[in-house]
N, C-alpha and C positions, 0 to 999 in steps of 0.2 A: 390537485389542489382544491381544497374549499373556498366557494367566493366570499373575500375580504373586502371592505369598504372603502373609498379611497380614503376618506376621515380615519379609519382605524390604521391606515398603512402611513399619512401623514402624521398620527400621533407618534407612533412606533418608532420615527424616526426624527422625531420633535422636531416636525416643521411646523408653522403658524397656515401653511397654505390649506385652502379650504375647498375640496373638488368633493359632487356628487358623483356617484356613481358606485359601481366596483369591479374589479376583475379578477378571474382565475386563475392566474399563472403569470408569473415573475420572466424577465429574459435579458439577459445582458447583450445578445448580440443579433444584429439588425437582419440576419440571414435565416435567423429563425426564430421571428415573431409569427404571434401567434393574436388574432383577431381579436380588442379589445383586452390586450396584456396591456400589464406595469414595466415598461422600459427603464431600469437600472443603469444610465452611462458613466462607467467604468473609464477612467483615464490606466492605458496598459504599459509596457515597454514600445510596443508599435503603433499602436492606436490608440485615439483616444473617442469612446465613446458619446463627448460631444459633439463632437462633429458628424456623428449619425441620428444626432437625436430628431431631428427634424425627416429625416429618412425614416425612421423607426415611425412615428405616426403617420406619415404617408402610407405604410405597406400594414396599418391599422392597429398600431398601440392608442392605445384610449389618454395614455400620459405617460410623462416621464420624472424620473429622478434625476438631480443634475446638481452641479456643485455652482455652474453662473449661468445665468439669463443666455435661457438659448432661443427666444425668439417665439416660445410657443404661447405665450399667454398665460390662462388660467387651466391650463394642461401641464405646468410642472409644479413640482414638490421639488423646493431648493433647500438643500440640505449643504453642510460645513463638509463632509467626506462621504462619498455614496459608494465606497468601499464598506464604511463602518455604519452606514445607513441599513446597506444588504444585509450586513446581520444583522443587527439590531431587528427588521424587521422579521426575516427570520427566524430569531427568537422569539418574537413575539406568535408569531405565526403558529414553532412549533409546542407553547406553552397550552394551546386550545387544544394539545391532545396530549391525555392521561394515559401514556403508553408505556413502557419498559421502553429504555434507549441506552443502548453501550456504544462507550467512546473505548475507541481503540488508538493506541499509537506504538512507536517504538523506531527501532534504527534499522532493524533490518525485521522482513515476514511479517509485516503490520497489514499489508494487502492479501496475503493466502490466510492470516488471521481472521480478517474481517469475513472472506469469504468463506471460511469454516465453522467463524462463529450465525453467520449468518443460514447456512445450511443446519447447524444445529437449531437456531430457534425458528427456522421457518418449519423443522418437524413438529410444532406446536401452534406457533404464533406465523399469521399473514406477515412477513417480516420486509421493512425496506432496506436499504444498505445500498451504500456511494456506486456507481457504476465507474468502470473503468477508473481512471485517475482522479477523480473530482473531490479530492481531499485536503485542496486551499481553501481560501479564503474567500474565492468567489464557487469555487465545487461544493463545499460545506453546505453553506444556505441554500445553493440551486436543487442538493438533493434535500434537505429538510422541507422545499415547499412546494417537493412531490408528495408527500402524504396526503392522505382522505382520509376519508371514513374507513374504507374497508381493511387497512392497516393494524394491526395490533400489536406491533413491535418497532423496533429499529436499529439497526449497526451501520455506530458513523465512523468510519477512520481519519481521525487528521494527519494530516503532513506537516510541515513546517521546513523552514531554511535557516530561521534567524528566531529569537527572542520575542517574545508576546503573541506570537500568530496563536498558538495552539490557545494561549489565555482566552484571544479574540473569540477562536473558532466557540470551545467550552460552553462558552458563557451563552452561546445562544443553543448549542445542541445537549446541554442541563444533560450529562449521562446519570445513568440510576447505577450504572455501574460500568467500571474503565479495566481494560486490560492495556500493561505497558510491557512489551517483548520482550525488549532489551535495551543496551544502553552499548553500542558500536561507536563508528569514526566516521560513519556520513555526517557531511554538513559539518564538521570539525574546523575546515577552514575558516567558517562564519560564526561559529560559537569555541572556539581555543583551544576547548579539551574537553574531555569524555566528563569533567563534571559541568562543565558549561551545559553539555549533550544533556544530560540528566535532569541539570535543573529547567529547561526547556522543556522537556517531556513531562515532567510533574506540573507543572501550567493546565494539564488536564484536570485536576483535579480543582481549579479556579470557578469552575461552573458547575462543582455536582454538592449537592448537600453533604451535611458534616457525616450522617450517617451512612451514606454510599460506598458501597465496598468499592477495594482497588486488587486487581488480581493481576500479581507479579511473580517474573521468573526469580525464583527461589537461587538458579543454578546461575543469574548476571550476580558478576562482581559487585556491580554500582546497587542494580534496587535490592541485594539483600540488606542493603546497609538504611533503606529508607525505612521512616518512622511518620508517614503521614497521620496528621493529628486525625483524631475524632474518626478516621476513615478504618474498617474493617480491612484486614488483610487477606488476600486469599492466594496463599504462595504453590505455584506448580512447577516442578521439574524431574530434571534423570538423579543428580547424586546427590542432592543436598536433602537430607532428612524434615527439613523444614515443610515440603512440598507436603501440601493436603490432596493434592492432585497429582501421584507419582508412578512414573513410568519405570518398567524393569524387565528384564529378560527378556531385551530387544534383539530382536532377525529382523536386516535386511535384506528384502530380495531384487529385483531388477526392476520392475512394476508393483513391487507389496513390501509390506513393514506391519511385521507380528510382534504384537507386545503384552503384557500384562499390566494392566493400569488400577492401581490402590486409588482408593479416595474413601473418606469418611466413615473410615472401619471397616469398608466393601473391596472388592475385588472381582477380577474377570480378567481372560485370555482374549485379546479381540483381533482383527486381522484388519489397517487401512490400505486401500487400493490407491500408496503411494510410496515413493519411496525416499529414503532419508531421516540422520535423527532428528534435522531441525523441523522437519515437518511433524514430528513425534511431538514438539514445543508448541507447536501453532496448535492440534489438536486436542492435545492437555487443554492450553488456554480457552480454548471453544468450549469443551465441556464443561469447565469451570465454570464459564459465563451462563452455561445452559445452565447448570443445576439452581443458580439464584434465582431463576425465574418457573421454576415446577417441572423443570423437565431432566430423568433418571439418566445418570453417568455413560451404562451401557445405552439407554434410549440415543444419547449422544453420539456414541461412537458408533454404533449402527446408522444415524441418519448421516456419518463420513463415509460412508461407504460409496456413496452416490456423489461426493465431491468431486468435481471435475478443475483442474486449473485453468483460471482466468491469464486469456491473452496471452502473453509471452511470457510467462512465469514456469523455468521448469515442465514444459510441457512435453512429454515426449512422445516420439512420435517415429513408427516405425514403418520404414518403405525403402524399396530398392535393395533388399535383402541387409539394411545396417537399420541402424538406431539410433537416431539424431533427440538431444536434449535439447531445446529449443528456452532460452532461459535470457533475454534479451533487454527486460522490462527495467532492469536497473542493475548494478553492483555496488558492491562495498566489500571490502576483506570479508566481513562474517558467510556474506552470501557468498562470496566466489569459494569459499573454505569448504560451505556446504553442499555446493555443485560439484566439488571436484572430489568429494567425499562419495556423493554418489554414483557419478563417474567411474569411481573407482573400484563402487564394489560392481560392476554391470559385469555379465558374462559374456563378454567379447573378444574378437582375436587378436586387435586392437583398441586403444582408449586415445584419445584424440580429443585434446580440449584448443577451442580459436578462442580465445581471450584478446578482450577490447579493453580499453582505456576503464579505469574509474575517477568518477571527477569528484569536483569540494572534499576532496581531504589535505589541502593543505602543507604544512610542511611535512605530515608523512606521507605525502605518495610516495616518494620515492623507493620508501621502504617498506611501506605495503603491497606494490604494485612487485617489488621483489619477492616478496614472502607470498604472494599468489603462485610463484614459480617454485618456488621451496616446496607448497601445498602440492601440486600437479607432480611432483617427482616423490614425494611421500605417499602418494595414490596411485602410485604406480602408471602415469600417465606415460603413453610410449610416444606420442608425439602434441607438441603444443606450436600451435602459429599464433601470432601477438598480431594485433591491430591497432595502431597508434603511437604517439610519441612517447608516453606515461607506458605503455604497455612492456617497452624495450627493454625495462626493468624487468615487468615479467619473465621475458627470456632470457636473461644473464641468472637468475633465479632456477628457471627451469634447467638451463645447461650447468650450473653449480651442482644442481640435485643429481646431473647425470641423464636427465631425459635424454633418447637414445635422437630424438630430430626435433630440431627447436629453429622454427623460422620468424622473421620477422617480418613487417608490412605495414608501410604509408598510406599504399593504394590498396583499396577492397577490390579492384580488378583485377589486381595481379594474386592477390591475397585468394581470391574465388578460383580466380584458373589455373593456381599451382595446390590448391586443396584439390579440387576436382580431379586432376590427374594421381593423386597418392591415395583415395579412396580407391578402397575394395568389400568385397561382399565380408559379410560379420563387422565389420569396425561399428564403434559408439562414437559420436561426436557431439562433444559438449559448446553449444555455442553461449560466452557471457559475458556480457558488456553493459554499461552503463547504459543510459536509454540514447544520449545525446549522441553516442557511438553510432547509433541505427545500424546495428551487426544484423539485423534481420534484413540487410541487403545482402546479404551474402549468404544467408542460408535462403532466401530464394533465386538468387542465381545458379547454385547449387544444384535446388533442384530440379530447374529449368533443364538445368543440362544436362541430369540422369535421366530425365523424362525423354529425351530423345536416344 
């Protein structure tokens, strides 16, 4: 971060308070301040960050943000909401740089997006982009006021749960250009319906000028149907002819995915070192976004080549003579659809998916959490174990399709040590669950217990 003035961070966030000084770097939580920061206290679900603010200049924040009189004197900046202060300043902050920035969102593949689009323009541009989760409201601003100087790019993904977050976010990470994935059933239970879902998602476009392109999957139902004003279209997918960015005469292999990708009267045969067609979506999208900013389709999909996936996304991962898909980071219908798609195609003696609970959907879980099971028996899945109460559906699903072993589990204890015993050498095992599940407890017990 470039140093800000305290006067310029009180205006930002229209306080009347008047402090000398300035500092480096923004922090909301007292465990990791940093010498002569801007302390942000955040009231949370479990905490409220006034009650550390006095803590926070003890271990050396120079001042704080605070919504009421915490005692510090002429060391706070009191502000009406220090939620909407954060950005605000934020915005402010990231307006001092004249960079290219794409906003990313969507229901499902918005985080393997972000990270492909961000591997495509860092084959150009010194590029930032959100680490790990930090795609709320407080993640948002904390990664916008990591930039400096030496930056010349950036890929921000928002998130959202509900109504006006993505507007909030927007409006201070101003993208020059937005990619939306798709339009799924996460978060349904809080926005009603897949057009609730939609109109949330389009809130990204609240914060980018009229002339800023929007790059959408041509192949969702919901954004073929969008007509955002004044804003350029830049449509990619598999069958919809609309795509400027279009993928064809697709091979899946185990670890690769060969394709032919058209764009802009060009063409090329290219090979990603991943597998699945929704990840064929997220790589379309990424090149997309690269070409708007000077960097060639093929240049694109060559710098995929070196994509690796973040954290528990579909990672896989091969030891003990089998092939475990390690896919943990979150679910919804779409994604468990396209796990078990490529599950399906792996060359194993067995296929074996442990499916965990998916949450916030609402009045259709019930019915989604069965059509997970439908999915796993159309994929030729030979055995599936459920995790959860929602999951139980999965397995009535899975035993309707005919899956030949379909187990169910409350407990990941018992769940780990009657998987452990029915593992053999060649099996594929797809682990996928919501994040709140924490199924990555049981694929490390796992493979605690191979290891001996």
């Amino acid at each position: 971060m470039i140093p800000l003035k305290f006067k310029e961070a009180a205006a930002a966030v229209k306080s009347t308070t008047e402090l000398c000084g300035s500092f480096d770097s923004v922090c909301t939580d007292t465990r990791k301040i940093t010498q002569g920061c801007l302390f942000v206290a955040i009231k949370g679900e479990n905490f409220d960050g006034h009650d550390f603010a006095k803590k926070a200049v003890e271990s050396g924040a120079e001042a704080v943000v605070c919504e009421r009189d915490c005692g510090l004197g002429d060391r706070q900046i009191l502000v009406e909401s220090t939620r909407l202060a954060l950005l605000d300043l934020a915005g402010y902050y990231r307006s001092l740089f004249k960079i290219p920035v794409i906003g990313i969102t969507g229901s499902v593949g918005k985080t393997t997006t972000k990270e492909m689009t961000h591997a495509v323009m860092s084959s150009k541009y010194n590029t930032l982009k959100n680490e790990g989760n930090l795609n709320n409201e407080i993640g948002v601003p904390l990664t916008l006021f990591r930039l400096d100087e030496t930056h010349e790019a950036a890929v921000i993904e928002m998130g959202m749960s509900g109504f006006d977050e993505i507007s909030r976010m927007t409006k201070a990470v101003r993208p020059d250009a937005a990619i939306i994935s798709n339009i799924g059933v996460s978060h349904i239970e809080h926005l009603g319906s897949r057009e609730g879902i939609l109109r949330a998602k389009l809130e990204i476009l609240h914060g980018m000028k009229p002339d800023a392109p929007v790059i959408l999957n041509a192949d969702d139902d919901m954004l073929i149907t969008v007509r955002p004003d004044a804003h350029p279209v830049i449509y990619y997918g598999i069958e919809n002819e609309k795509s400027i960015f279009k993928a064809f005469e697709i091979t899946s292999k185990e670890n690769e995915t060969e394709l032919t990708v058209g764009f802009n009267g060009g063409s090329g045969r290219v090979s990603l070192p991943f597998p699945g067609r929704h990840n064929v979506y997220n790589a379309l999208a990424a090149a997309a976004a690269g070409s708007l900013f000077g960097i060639e389709p093929m240049d694109a999909f060559e710098a995929l080549k070196a994509y690796v996936p973040a954290g528990m996304r579909q990672r896989i991962n091969k030891k003990f003579g089998m092939t475990f898909i390690e896919d943990c980071y979150n679910a919804s219908p779409d994604s468990q659809a396209a796990a078990l798609a490529v599950l399906g195609s792996m060359n194993a003696a067995r296929k074996i998916a442990v499916i965990g609970d998916m949450l916030e959907l609402g009045a259709v879980s019930e019915s989604a959490h069965y059509d997970v099971g439908r999915k796993a028996a159309e994929n030729g899945v030979d055995a599936v174990f459920t995790y959860g109460e929602r999951a139980v559906q999965t397995a009535k699903g899975a035993s309707d399709g005919e899956v030949k072993l379909v187990r169910s589990f409350l407990d990941k204890e018992e769940l780990s040590k009657e998987l452990i015993a029915f593992l053999e050498q060649d099996d594929a095992v797809l682990f996928k669950a919501s994040r709140g599940m924490k199924l990555e407890e049981v694929i490390f017990s796992v493979y605690e217990a191979l290891e001996k």
